[in-house]
C-alpha positions as CSV (number, residue, x, y, z in Angstrom):
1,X,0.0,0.0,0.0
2,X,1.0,3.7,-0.7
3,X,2.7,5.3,2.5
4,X,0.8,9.1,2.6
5,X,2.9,11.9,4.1
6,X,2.3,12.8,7.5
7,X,1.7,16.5,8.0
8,X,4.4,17.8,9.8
9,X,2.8,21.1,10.0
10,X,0.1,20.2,12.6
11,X,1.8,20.3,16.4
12,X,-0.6,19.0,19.0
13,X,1.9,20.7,21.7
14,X,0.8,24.2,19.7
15,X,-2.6,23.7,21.6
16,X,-1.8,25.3,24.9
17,X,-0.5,28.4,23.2
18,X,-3.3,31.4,24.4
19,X,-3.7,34.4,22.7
20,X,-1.6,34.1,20.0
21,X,-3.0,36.0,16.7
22,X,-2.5,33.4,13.7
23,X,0.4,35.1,10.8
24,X,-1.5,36.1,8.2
25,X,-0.8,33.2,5.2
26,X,-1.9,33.8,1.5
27,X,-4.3,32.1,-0.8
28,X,-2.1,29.3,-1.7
29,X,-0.7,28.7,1.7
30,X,-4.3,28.3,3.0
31,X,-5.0,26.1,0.0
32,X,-2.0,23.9,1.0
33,X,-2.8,23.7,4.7
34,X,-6.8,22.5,4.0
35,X,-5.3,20.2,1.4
36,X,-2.9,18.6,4.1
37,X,-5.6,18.5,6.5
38,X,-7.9,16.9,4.2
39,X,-5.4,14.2,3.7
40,X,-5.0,13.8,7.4
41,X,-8.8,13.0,7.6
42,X,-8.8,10.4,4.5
43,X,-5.3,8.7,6.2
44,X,-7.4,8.2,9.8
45,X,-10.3,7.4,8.5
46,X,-8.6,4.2,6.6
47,X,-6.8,3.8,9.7
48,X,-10.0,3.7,11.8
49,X,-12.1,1.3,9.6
50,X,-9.1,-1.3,9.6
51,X,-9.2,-1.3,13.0
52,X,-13.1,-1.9,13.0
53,X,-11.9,-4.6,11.4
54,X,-8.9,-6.0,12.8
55,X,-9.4,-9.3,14.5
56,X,-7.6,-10.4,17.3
57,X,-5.2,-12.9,15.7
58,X,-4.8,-10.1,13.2
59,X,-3.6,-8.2,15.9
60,X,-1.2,-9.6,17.7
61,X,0.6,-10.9,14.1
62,X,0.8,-7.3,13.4
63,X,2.1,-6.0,16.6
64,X,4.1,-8.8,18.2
65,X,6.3,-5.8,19.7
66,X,4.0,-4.0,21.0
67,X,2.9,-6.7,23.2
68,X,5.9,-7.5,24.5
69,X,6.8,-4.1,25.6
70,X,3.8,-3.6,27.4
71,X,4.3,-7.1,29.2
72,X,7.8,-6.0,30.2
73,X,6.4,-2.6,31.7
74,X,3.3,-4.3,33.3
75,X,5.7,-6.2,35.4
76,X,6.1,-3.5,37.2
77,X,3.3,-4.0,39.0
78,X,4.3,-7.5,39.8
79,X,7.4,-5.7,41.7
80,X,4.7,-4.0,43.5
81,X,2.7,-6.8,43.8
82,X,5.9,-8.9,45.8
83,X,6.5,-5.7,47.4
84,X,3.2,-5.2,49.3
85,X,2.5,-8.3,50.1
86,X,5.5,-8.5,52.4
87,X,4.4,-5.4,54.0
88,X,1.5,-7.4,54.9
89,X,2.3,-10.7,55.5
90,X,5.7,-10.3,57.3
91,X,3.4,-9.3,60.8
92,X,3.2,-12.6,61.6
93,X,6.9,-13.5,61.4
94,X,8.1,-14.6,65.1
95,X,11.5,-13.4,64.0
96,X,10.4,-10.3,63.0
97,X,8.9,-9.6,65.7
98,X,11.2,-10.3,67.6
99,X,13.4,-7.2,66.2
100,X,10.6,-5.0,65.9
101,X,8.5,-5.6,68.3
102,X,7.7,-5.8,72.3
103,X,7.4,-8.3,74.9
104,X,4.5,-9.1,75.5
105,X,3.2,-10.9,78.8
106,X,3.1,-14.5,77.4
107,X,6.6,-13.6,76.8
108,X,5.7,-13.4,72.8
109,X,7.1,-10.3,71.0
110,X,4.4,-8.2,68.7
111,X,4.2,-5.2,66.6
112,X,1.0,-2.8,68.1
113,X,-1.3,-2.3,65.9
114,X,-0.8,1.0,65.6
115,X,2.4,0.1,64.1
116,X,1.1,-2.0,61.5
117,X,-1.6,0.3,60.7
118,X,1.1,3.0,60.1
119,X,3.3,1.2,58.2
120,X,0.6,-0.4,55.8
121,X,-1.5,3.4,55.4
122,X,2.3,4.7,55.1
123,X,3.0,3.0,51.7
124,X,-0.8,4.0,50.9
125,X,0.7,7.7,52.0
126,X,3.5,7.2,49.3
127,X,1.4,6.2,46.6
128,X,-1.0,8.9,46.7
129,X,1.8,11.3,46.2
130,X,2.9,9.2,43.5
131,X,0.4,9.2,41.7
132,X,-0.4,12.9,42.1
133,X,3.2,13.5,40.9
134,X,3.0,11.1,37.9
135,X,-0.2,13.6,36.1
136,X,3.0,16.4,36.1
137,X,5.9,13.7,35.2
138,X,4.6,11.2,32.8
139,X,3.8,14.1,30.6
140,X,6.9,15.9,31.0
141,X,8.9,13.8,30.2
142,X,7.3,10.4,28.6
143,X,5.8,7.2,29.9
144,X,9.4,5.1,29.1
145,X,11.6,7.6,31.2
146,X,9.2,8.3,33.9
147,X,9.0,4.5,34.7
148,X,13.1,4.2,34.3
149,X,13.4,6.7,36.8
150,X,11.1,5.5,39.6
151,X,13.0,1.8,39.0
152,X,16.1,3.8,40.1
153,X,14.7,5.1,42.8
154,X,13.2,1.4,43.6
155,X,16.5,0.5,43.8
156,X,17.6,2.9,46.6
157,X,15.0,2.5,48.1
158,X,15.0,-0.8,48.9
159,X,18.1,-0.7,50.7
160,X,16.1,1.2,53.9
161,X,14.0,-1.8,54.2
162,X,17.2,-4.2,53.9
163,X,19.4,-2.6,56.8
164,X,16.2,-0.9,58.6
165,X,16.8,-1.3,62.2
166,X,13.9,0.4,63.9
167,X,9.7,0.8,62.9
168,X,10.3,4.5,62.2
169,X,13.1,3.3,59.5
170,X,10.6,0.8,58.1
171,X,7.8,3.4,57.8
172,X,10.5,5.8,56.0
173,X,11.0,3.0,53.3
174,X,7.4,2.3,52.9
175,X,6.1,5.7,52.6
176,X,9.4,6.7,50.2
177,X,8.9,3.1,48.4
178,X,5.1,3.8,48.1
179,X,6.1,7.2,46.0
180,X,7.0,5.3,42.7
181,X,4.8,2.1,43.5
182,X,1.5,5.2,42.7
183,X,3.4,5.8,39.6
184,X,3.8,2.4,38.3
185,X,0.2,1.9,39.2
186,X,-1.1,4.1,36.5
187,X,1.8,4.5,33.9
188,X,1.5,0.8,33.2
189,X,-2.3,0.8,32.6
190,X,-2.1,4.5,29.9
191,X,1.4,2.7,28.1
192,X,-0.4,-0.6,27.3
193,X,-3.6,1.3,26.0
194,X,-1.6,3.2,24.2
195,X,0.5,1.2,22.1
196,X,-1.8,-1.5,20.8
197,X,-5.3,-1.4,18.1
198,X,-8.7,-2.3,19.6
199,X,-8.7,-5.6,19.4
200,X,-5.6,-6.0,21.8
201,X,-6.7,-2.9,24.2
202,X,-9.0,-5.1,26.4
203,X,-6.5,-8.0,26.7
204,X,-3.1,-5.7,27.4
205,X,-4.5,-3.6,29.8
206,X,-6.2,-6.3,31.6
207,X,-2.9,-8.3,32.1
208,X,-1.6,-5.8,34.7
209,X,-3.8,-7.3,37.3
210,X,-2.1,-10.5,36.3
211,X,1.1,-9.4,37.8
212,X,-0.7,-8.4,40.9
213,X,-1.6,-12.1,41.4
214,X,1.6,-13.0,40.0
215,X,3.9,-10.7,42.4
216,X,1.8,-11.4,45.5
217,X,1.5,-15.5,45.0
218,X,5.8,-15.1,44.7
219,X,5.7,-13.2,48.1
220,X,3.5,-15.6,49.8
221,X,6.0,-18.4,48.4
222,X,9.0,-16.6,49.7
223,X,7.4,-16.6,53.1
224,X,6.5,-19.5,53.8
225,X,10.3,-20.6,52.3
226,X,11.1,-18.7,55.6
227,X,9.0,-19.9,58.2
228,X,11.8,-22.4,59.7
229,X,14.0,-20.1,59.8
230,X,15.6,-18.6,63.2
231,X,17.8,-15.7,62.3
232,X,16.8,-12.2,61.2
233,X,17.5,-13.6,57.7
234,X,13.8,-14.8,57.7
235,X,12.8,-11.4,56.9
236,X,16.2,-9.9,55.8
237,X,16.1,-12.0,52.3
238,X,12.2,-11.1,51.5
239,X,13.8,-8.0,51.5
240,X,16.6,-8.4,49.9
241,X,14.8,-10.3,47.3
242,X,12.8,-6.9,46.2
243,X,16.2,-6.3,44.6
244,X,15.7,-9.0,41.8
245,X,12.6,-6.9,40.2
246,X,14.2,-2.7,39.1
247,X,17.6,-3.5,37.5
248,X,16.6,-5.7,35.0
249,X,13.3,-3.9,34.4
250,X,14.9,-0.7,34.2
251,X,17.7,-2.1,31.7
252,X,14.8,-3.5,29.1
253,X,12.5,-0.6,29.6
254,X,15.0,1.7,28.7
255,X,15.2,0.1,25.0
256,X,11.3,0.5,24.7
257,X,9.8,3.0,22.5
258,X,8.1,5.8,23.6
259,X,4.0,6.0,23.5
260,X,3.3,7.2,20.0
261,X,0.1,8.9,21.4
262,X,2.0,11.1,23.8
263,X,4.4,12.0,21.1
264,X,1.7,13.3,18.8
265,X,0.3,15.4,21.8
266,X,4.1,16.9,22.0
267,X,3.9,17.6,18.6
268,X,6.6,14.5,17.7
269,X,4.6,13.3,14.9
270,X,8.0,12.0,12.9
271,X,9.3,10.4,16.1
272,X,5.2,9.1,16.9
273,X,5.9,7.0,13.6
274,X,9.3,5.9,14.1
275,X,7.9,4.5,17.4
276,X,4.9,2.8,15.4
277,X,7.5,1.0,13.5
278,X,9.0,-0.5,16.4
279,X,6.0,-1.9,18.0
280,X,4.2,-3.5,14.5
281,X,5.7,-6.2,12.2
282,X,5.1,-5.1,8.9
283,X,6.0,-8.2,7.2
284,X,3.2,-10.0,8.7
285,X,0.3,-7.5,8.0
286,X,0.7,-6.2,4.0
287,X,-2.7,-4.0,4.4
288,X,-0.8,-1.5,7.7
289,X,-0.2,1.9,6.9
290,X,2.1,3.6,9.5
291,X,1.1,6.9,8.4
292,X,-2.5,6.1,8.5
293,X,-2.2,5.1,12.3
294,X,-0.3,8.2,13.1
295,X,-3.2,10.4,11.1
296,X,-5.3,8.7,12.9
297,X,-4.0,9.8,16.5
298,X,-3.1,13.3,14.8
299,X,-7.1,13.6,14.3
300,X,-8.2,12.4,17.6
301,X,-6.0,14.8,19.3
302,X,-7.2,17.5,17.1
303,X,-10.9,16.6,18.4
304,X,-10.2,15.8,22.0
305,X,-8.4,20.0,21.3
306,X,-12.4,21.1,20.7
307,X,-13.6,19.1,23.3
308,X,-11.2,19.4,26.0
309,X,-10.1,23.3,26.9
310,X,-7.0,22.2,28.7
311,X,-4.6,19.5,30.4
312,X,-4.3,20.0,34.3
313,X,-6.4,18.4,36.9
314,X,-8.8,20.7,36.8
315,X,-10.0,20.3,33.6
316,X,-10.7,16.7,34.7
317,X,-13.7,18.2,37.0
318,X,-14.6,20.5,33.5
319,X,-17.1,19.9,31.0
320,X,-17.9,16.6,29.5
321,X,-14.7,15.6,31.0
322,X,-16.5,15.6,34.6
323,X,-18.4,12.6,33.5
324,X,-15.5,10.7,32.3
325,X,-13.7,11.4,35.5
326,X,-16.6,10.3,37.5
327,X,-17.0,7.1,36.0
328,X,-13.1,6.3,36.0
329,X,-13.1,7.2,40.1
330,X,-16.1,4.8,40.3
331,X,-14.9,2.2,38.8
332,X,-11.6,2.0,40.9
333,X,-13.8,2.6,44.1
334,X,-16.3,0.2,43.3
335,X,-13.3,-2.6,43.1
336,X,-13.0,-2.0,47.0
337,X,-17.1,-1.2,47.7
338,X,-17.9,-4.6,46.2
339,X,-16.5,-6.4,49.4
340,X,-12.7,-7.1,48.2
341,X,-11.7,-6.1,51.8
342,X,-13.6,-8.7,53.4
343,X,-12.8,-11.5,51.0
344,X,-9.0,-10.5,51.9
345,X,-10.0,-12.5,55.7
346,X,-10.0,-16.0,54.0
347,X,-7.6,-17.3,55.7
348,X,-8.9,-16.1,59.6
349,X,-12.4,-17.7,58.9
350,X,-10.1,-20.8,57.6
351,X,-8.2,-20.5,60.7
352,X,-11.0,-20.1,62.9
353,X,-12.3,-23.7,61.4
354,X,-9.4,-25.4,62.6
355,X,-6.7,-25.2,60.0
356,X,-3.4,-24.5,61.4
357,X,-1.3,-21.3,60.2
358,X,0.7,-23.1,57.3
359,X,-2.2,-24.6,55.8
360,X,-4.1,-21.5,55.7
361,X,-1.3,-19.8,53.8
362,X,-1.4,-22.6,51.3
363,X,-4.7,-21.8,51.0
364,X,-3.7,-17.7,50.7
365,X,-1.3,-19.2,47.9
366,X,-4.2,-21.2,46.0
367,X,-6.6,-17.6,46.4
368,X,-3.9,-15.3,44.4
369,X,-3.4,-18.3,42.0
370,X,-7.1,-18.4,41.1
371,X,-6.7,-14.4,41.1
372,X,-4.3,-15.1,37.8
373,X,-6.2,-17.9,36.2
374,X,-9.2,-15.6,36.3
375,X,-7.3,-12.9,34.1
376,X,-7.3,-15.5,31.2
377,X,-10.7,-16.5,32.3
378,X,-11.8,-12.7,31.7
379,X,-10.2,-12.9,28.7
380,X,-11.7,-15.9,27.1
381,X,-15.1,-14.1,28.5
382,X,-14.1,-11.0,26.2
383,X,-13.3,-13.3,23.3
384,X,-16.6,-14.6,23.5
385,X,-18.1,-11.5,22.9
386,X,-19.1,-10.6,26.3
387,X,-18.3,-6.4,26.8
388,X,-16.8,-4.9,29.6
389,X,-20.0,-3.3,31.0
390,X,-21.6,-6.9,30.8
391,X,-18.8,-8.2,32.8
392,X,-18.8,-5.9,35.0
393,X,-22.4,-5.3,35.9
394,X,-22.9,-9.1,35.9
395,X,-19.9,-9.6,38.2
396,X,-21.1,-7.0,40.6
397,X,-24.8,-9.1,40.7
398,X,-22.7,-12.6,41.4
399,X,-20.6,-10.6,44.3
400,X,-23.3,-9.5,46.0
401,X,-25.2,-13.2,46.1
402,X,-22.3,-14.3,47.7
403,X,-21.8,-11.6,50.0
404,X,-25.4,-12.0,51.5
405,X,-24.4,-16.3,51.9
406,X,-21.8,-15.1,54.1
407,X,-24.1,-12.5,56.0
408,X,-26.8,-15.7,56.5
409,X,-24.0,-18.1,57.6
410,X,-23.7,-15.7,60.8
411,X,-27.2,-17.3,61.5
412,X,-25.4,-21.0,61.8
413,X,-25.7,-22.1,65.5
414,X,-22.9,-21.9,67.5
415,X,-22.6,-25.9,67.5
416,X,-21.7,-25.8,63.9
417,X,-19.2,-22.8,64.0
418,X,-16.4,-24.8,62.6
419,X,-18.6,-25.7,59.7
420,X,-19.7,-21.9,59.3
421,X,-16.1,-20.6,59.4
422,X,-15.2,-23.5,56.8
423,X,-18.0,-22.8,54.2
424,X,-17.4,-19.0,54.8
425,X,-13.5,-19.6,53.6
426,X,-14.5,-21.7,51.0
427,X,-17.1,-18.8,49.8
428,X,-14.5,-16.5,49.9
429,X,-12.2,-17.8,47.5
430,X,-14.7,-18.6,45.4
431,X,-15.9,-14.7,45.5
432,X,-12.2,-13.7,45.1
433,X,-12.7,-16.0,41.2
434,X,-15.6,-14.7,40.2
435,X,-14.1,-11.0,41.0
436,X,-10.9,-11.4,39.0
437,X,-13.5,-13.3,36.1
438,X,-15.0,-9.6,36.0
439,X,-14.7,-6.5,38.3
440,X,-11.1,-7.3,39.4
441,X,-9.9,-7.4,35.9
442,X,-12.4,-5.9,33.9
443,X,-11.8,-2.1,35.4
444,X,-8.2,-2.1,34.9
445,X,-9.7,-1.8,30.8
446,X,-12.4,0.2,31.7
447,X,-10.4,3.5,33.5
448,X,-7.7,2.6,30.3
449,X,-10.4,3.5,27.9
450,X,-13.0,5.8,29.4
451,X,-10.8,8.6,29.8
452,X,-9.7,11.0,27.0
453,X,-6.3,10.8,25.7
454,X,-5.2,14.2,26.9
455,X,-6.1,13.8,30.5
456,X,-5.6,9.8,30.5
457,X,-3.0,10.0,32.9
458,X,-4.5,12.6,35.4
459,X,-8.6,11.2,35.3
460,X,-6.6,7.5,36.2
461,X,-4.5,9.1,38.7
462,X,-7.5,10.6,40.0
463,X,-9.7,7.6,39.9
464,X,-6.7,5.2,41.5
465,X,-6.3,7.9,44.3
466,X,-9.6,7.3,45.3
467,X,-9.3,3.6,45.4
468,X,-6.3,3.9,47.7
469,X,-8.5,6.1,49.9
470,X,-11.3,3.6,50.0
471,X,-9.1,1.1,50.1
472,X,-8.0,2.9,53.8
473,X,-11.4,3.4,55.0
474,X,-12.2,-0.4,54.3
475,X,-9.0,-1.8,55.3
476,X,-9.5,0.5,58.7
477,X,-13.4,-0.6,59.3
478,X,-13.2,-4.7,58.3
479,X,-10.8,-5.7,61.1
480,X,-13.0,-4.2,63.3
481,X,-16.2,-5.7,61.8
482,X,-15.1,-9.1,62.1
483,X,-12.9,-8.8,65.6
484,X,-14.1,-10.9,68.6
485,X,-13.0,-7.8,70.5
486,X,-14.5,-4.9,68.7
487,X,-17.7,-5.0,66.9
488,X,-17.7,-8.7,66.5
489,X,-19.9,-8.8,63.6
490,X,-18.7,-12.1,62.7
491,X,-20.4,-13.3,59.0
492,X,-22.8,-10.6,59.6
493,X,-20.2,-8.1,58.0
494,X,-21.3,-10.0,54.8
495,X,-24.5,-8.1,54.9
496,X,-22.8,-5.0,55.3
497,X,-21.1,-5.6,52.5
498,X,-23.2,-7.0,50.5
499,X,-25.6,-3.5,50.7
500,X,-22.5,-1.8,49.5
501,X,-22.4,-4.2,46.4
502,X,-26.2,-3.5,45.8
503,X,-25.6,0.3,45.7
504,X,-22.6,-0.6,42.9
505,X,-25.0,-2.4,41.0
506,X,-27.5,0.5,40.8
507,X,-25.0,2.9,39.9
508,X,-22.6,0.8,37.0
509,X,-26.5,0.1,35.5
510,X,-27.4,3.9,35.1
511,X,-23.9,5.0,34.5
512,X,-21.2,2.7,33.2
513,X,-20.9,2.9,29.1
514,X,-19.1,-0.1,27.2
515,X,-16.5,1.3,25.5
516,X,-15.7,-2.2,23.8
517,X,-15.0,-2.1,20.2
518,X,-14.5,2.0,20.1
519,X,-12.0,4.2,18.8
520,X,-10.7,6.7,21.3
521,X,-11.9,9.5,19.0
522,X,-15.7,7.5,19.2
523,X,-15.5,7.5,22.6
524,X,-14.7,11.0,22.3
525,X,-18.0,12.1,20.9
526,X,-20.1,10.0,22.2
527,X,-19.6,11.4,25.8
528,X,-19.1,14.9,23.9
529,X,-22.7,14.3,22.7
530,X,-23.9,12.6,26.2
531,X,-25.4,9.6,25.0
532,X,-26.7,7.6,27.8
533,X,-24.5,4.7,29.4
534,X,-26.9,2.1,28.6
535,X,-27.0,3.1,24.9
536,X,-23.3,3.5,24.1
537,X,-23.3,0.0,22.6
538,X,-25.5,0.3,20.0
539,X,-25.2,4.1,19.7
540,X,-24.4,4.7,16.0
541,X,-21.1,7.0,15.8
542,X,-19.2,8.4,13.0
543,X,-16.4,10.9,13.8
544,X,-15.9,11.8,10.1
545,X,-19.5,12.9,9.9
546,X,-19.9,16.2,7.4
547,X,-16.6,15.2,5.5
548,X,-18.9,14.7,2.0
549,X,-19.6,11.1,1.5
550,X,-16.5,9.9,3.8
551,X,-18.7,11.0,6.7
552,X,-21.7,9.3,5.6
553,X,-23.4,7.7,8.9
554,X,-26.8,5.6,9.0
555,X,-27.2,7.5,12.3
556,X,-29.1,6.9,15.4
557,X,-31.7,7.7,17.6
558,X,-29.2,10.8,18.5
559,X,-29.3,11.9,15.2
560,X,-25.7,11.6,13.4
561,X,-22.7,11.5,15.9
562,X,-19.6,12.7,14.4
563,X,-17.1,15.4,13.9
564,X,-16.6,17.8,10.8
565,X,-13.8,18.8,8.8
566,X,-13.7,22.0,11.1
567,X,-13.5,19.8,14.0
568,X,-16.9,21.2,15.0
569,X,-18.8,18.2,17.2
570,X,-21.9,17.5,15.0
């Protein structure tokens, strides 16, 4: 196929520039600039209808690279994965505390809880500033450098928790650690929506909560490697291990290319197809057009320019834009409101039927494996067709069934509490599959693709800083639900729960769109032109509509949805 021209003269990082009276051009100069523009449109809109069309084997034969970069970056996140879950797990370590904690009057050392509390809510500390500093960051200075430089830091890091001496030390390391860990959090989520077509978006931004299973399941593991051990190695190699993860991360990721989306919002459109290059295989798909693909992200960001009046944080809260952000928040919180908190006690309702410390954790180990398998189980749901607001909503309904079993096994007599706390374990795990089957990995595609290009990275900062408050408040209020000595709620937390599931339902019905199958510059109008969540499915969109017969739409019930040459919204 013909490789069209790319216009050079159309600098997305122009947009910001206020006030600035346009030199005067002549006749032919104008002719020339509509001309290039025109030939901008045709390039996307062939770009766009072969991704309509792209299947999924299509896909990944065509970008093969582009895959494995956003695997290597997305592994990040099992770093942060292994990371946590020693934060967590190493409180029950006798030898650790034994250097960290005090004597109790068994003769038993332990960490208060206060301690543990300010440790784990001190990593949550560090990631809300990460992820607050990653909307100013990421954009500076690119996805691929942003992430290099918070593996580095990783890396220094990680040396506090290895020769930390004291709690206050620890809490220094988790709050400084926590600082990139909000970074990768994000970054990983935009760079793997941003490098592959439609047909791969749901699958690659979905795999990062893979590597969450995958990083925590390798923790647990390490652990219980150490539970025979004596010496203040048992905790000092869990550690030391963290180690393994930044350096060679850091060394591939530095090789990757760039987003080309966030080089067309710089302006970079040479460089945006240079990067294209690298992450496609052109011998494998004859019918790809580099300069096409790069028209076609030179036309969204043109129309996310009229529909978007700026780039900070507060344009998130502006606009049609507020929507978008809403949703995006929603959908982290809702991962957390749907009872994830309470499922995360498995292994004390196991424990409280008998099962003896060891076991449980084997148990803990078999939870975060089925939290993997159900990644590909997701997938194989989106391969059968099933969108992500179907999974989603329908996840939610499953969730809450189970949450109200639990809540009526509190009624169990007292006889049978053995059997209760058994059944309630079992329950448990099987909520934690049919989670990661839908809401668990579902959202990490949803907040990837809900949010406009231009404020991607702050509306999913935005939306994961809200999780990680949530994710405070429920980690704060469950221990005390379910505690002999506080509330004592027992099962009955399910209930509690399970009303907070309900109210998820209600809301992902009336306002959760499926973005499945859409272009970013779709998804762009439709919002723009506020078609209803429940009708974004079958809403009929063209965003070349009033281009003469290339914006030729059979419409919908919202009349024709699509942009002009001008890139008036009509």
């Amino acid at each position: 196929m013909a490789q069209h021209p790319v216009p050079e003269a159309y600098a997305p990082g122009d947009m910001d520039k206020k006030h600035v009276s346009p030199p005067r051009t002549s006749s032919v100069e104008a002719a020339t600039h509509a001309e290039t523009n025109e030939q901008t449109t045709i390039n996307a809109k062939l770009a766009s209808d072969k991704e309509h069309s792209m299947t999924l084997m299509q896909g990944i034969r065509l970008y093969p690279k582009a895959i494995a970069w956003s695997l290597l970056i997305s592994t990040c996140i099992a770093m942060e994965g292994f990371d946590l879950a020693l934060v967590n797990n190493l409180y029950g370590f006798p030898q650790w505390n034994q250097k960290f904690g005090t004597l109790q009057p068994d003769g038993s050392f332990s960490v208060s809880a206060a301690w543990q509390s300010g440790l784990s809510n001190g990593a949550n500390v560090g990631e809300i500033i990460g992820l607050i500093l990653n909307g100013f960051v990421s954009e500076r200075f690119g996805y691929k450098w942003t992430v290099v430089g918070c593996l580095t830091l990783i890396m220094g890091f990680t040396a506090i928790f290895f020769t930390a001496n004291s709690l206050a030390q620890l809490l220094v390391a988790e709050i400084l650690c926590g600082i990139p860990w909000g970074v990768f959090q994000t970054l990983t989520i935009s760079y793997a929506s941003e490098v592959c077509p439609v047909a791969l978006r749901g699958y690659l931004t979905t795999y990062v909560n893979f590597c969450w299973g995958l990083g925590q399941l390798i923790a647990i593991g390490v652990i219980k490697a150490m539970l025979n051990r004596n010496d203040h190695w048992a905790y000092r190699i869990p550690y030391a291990l963290q180690w393994m993860w930044p350096v060679p991360l850091a060394v591939g990721i530095a090789f990757a290319p760039e987003s080309p989306w966030w080089l067309v919002r710089k302006g970079r459109v040479a460089e945006a197809k240079k990067a294209l290059l690298r992450l496609t295989s052109l011998n494998r798909e004859t019918d790809f057009d580099a300069d096409e693909t790069v028209s076609m992200m030179v036309h969204t960001t043109r129309l996310e320019e009229k529909l978007t009046s700026g780039a900070s944080y507060l344009d998130c809260f502006k606009g049609v834009d507020l929507r978008r952000t809403e949703i995006v928040c929603m959908v982290w919180a809702m991962q957390n409101l749907s009872g994830n908190s309470f499922s995360n006690y498995s292994t004390y309702f196991l424990q409280q039927a008998g099962l003896d410390p060891s076991t449980s954790y084997s148990f803990a180990m078999g939870q975060y494996a089925i939290n993997m398998v159900g990644v590909f189980g997701a997938w194989g749901l989106m391969s059968a067709g099933l969108g992500r607001r179907t999974l989603f909503l329908y996840g939610l309904c499953g969730l809450c069934l189970m949450l109200f079993i639990m809540g009526f096994l509190g009624l169990v007599p007292a006889t049978h509490r053995d059997q209760s706390a058994l059944a309630t374990g079992s329950i448990m795990i099987v909520w934690a599959a049919v989670y990661q089957l839908t809401v668990g990995t579902v959202a990490y595609s949803l907040v990837a693709e809900l949010s406009t290009r231009r404020l991607q990275i702050k509306t999913v900062v935005l939306g994961r800083g809200l999780y990680v408050i949530v994710g405070i408040v429920c980690s704060v209020l469950t221990p005390y639900m379910i505690n002999p000595t506080a509330w004592n709620w027992g099962n009955y937390t399910g209930f509690f729960w399970a009303a907070s599931c309900a109210l998820c339902i209600v809301y992902s019905y009336f306002r959760l769109p499926e973005p499945r199958g859409r272009t970013f510059a779709e998804l762009d109008v439709l919002f723009e032109q506020k078609v209803p969540a429940r009708k974004f499915a079958k809403a009929s969109v063209d965003v070349f509509a009033g281009e003469g017969e290339r914006g030729a739409s059979t419409g919908s019930e919202y009349g024709t949805v699509g942009v002009g040459k001008d890139g008036a919204v009509r």
